[in-house]
N, C-alpha and C positions, 0 to 999 in steps of 0.2 A: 476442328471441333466436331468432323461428322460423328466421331462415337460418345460422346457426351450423353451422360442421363437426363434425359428427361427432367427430372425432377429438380435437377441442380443447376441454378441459375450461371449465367456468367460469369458473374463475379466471384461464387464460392467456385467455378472451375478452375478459372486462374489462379483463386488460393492454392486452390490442392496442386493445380501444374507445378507452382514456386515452390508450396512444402516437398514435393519429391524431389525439389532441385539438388546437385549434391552442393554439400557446404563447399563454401568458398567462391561456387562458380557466380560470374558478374550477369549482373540483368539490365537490360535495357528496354525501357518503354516502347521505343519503337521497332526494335526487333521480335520483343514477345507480344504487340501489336500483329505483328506480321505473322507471325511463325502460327496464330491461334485464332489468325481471322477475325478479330475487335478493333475496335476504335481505341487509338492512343490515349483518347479520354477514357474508357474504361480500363486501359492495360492500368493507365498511371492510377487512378482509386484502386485496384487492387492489389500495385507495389507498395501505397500510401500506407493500406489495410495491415499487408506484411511487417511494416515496417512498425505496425505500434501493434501489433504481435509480436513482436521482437525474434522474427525468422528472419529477416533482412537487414541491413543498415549501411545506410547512403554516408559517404564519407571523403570531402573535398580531395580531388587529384587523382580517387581510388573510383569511385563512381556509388552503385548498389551492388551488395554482395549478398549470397546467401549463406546465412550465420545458423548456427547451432544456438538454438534457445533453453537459458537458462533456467534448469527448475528452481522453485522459491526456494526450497530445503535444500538448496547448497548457496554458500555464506557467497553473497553478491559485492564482489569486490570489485574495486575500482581496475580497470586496463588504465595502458597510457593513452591509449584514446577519447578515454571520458576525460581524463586528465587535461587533452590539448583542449577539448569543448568548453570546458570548467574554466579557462584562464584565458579564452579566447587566443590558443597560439595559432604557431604559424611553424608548422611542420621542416627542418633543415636538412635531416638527415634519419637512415635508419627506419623509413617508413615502413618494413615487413615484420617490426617490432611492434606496432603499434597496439595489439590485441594480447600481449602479455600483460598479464596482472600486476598490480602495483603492490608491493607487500607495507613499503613503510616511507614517509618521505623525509629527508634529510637538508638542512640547512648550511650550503657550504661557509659559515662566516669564522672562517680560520685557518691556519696555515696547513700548507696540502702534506705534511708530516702525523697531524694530528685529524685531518679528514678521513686519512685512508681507514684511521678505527671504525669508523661511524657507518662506510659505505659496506653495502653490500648484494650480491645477486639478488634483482628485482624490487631493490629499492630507486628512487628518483631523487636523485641531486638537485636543489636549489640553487644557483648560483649566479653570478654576475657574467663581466666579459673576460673569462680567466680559462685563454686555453688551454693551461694544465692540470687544472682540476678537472675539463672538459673530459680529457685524454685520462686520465685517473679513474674517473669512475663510471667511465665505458672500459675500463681493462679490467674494472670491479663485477663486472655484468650489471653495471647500473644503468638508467635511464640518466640522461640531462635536461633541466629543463632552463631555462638562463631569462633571467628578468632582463627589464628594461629597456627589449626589443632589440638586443645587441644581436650578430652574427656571429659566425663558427669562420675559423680556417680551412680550407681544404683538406689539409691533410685530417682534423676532426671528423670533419664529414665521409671521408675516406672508410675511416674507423669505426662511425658509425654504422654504414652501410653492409662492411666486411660480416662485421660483430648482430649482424639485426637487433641491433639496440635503438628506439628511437632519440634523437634529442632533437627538440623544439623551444621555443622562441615566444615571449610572453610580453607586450609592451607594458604591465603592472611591475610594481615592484615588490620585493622578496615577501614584506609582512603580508600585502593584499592576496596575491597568489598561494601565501602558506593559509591565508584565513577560506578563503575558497576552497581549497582543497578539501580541508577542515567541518567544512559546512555540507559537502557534497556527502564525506564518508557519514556523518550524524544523520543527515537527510534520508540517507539509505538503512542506516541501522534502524529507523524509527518506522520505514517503511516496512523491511523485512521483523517487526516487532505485530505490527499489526496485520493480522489473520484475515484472510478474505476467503470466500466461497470454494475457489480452486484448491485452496489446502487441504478440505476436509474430500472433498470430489474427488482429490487423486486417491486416497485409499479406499475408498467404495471398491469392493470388489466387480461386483455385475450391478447392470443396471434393469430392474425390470421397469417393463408399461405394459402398457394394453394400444389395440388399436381400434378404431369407431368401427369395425366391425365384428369385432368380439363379442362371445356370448356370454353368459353369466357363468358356466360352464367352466369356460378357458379363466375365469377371471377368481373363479374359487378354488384352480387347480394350482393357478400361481400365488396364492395366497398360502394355501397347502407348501408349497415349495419354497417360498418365501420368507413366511410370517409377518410381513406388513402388512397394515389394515388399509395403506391406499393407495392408489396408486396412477401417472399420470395417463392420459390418455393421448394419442396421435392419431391423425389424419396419414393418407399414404403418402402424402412428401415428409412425415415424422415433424411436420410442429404439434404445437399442444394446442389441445382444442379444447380441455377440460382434463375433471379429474373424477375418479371415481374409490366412493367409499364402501368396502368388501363388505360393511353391515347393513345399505343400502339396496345389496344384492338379494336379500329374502325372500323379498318379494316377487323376484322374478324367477319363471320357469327353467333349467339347462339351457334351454335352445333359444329362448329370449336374449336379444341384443341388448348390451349393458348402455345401449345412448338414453335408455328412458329415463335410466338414473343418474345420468351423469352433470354433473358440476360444470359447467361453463364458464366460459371466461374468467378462469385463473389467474390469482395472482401471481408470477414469475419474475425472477432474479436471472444477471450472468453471472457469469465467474468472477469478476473481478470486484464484486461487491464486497463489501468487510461483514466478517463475522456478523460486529455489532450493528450493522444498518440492515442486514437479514434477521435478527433476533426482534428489532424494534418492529419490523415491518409484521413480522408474525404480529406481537401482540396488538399493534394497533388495530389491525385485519383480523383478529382471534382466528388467527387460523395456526397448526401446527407441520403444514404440509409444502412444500417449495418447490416447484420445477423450477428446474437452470436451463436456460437454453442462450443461444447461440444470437448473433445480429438478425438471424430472421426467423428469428423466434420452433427453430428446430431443440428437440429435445438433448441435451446431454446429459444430465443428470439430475436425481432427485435427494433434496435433503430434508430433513424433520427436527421438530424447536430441542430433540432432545439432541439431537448429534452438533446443532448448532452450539447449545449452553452449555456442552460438555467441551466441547474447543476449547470456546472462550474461557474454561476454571483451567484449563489445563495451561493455556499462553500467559494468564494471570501468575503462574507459579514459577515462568522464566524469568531470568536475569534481567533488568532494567537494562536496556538496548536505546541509549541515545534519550534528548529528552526533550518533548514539545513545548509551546509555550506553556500549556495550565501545570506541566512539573516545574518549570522554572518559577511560574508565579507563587508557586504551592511552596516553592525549599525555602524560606523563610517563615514559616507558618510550624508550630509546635502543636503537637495535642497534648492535653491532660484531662482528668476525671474528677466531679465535684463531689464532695462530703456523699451525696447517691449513685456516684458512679457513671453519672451521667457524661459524655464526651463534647465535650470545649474546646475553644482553639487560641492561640495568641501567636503576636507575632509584631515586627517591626514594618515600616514600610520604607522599601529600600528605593533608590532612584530611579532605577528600572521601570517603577510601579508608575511614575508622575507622570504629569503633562510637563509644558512649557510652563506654567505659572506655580509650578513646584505644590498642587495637590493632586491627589492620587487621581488616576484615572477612574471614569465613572465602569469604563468596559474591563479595565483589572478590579474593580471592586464588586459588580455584578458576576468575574469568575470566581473570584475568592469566596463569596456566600454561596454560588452555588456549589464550587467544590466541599465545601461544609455539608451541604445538605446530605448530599451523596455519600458523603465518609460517615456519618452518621445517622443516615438512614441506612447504609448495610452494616453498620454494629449493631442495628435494633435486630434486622429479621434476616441480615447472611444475604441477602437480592441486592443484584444491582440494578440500577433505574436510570432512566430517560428522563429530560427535564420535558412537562406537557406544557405550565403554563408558569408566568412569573409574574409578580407583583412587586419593583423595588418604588424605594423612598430614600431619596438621598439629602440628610435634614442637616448636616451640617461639615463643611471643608475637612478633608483630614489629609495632615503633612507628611513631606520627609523626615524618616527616622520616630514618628508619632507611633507609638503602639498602640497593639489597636486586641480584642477580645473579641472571639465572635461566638456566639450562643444559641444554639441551635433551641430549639421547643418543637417537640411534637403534637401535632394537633389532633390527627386524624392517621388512621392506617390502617387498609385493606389488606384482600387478599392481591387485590391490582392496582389500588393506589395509595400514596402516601400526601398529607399535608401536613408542611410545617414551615414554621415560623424562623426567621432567622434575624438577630440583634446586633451590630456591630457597634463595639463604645470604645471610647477614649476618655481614660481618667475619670470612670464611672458616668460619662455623655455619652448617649445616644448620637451617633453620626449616622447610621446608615437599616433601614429595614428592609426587609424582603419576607413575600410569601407565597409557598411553591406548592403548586401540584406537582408531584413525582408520580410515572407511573413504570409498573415492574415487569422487566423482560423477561420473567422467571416463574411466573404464576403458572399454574398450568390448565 
């Protein structure tokens, strides 16, 4: 490590050593201990590091490899590898398949005449201990995966290895390992649904700053250049030490240093933050300005509440991609509009919603008014909102299959906050009240 910068600690050296690594080649702790002069305690934090960057990935019999990391904006499909992690198998055959994508998975519960429709390249076979359907749809280019902890033949495994098709080994049976499967791909859809910081960062063309010895000068030429009104500031190892505002500059000479004016201890986001917990963080802070930076706090990029809330209408307008708990709590729940036009809701309460004592949960009944709030607080003014503060009353039991009304009132509404009132009845009873401070990620 004698040509090492200065400025770049050990730990980001060893990142960067593995990011140059080429894909595929294997790493080991105590060899790139050796080979970089560290302690195996620091190699392993830095292949740890790699590994939930997702440039590497440690994988039982194989060891750690260096992996080509997936951008978000390409659809994050399942390999057979997350496959054997997902059902806890135990790998038989066909292990240099392991990193092929898995397109669709299929259920062998049928006679292997009427199987061979169903299979096909880069799909994964369910099946039992039946090594002819094994042999079937590995001559299909499909993967096998075999419940019940059963083994393979020789000659299978032969075929596997020939063909680099994985087939693996699952001690679950067929429904649990199909429901797993199942939850992993939802899991993922729901993730790549929701917008984080890096999504808007990768299309940023250039990134401007300033540094703490700049002058007013250099700081209203890049403004000129730019047209941003701020911008962050760096120290010479490039973390952020503040921020400075180009209309804060007036008062200083050309050749005056812009620290006189400068903002301090900023508040700062990474990349892997979501849209919406950068949007909230703005207004809670009133501030409109964000550096991204890095685990030690070095600069990578800079965002603003308008490029933030222009993401978020834009991901709003994509296809429903998998569904978390508050849309399942929500799909039984109706809107309509009263004799003013005002927006209502009704709805049943399905068994999903219960406890053990067969009434609704108090934590499903606190989501469902607040999902009111919100759906009707942005028909009032088109903003979406944060829940700040809540007020429930829960005055009386409500059953399975009991329908139920809820009725939103507005009380109060800013330019930054909303209060209202929310009614939940049964057969014209008061069951349930709530009263919310809402406040808006959107004001400006």
């Amino acid at each position: 490590m004698e040509n090492r910068d200065e400025t770049v600690t050990k730990h980001e050296f060893l990142l960067q050593y593995i990011e140059g690594l080429k894909v595929g080649t294997k790493i080991s702790v105590r060899k790139l201990a050796k080979e970089m002069g560290v302690s195996e305690g620091t190699a392993y934090r830095a292949v740890k590091e790699a590994e939930n960057l997702g440039i590497v990935i440690t994988k039982e019999r194989m060891g750690t490899i260096r992996i080509e990391k997936k951008p978000r904006n390409i659809s994050d499909q399942l390999t057979f590898s997350d496959v054997v992690d997902i059902v806890e198998g135990h790998v038989l055959g066909g292990a240099e398949g392991l990193q092929k994508n898995l397109h669709k998975y299929v259920i062998g519960a049928m006679k292997i005449d009427a199987m061979a429709r169903y299979i096909d390249a880069g799909s994964l076979l369910i099946v039992g201990n039946r090594d002819d359907a094994h042999s079937l749809a590995l001559e299909h280019g499909a993967g096998v995966l075999i419940t019940g902890g059963f083994g393979i033949s020789r000659d299978v495994k032969n075929l596997a290895d020939e063909l680099n098709l994985p087939i693996f080994s699952s001690r679950h049976d067929t429904f649990t390992v199909a429901s797993m499967i199942n939850r992993a791909i939802f899991d993922r859809l729901i993730k790549k649904k929701i917008m984080i910081v890096e999504d808007i960062v990768a299309t940023k063309p250039k990134l401007y700053a300033l540094k703490i010895t700049s002058t007013a000068q250099e700081c209203r030429e890049l403004a000129a250049q730019s047209g941003e009104p701020r911008y962050a500031v760096t120290d010479e190892w490039n973390r952020v030490i503040g921020i400075v505002n180009i209309k804060d500059t007036v008062c200083l000479s050309d050749d005056q240093s812009i620290e006189k004016v400068l903002i301090r201890n900023p508040i700062t986001t990474s990349l892997q933050t979501s849209l919406a917990s950068a949007a909230q963080h703005m207004m809670w802070e009133g501030i409109d300005f964000l550096p991204i930076v890095d685990r030690n706090r070095k600069l990578i990029a800079t965002v603003n509440r308008k490029e933030v809330l222009q993401a978020m209408r834009d991901a709003q307008h994509q296809p429903q991609l998998g569904e978390t708990f508050d849309h399942l709590i929500w799909n039984g729940i109706a809107e309509e509009r009263d004799q003013e036009g005002r927006l209502f809701f009704h709805g049943f309460i399905t068994p999903q919603m219960a406890t053990d004592l067969g009434t609704i949960s108090e934590g499903v009944l606190a989501t469902v008014m607040t999902q009111a709030a919100f759906k009707s607080t942005k028909d009032i003014s088109g903003n979406d909102y944060v829940l700040d503060n809540m007020s429930t009353y829960f005055l009386r039991p409500v059953q399975i299959e009991d329908q139920i009304v809820i009725m939103p009132k507005l009380l109060e509404m800013s330019r930054r906050t909303c209060k209202i009132e929310i009614e939940m009845t049964h057969e014209d009873t008061l069951v349930s009240k709530a009263v919310m401070t809402l406040q808006s990620i959107e004001h400006g």
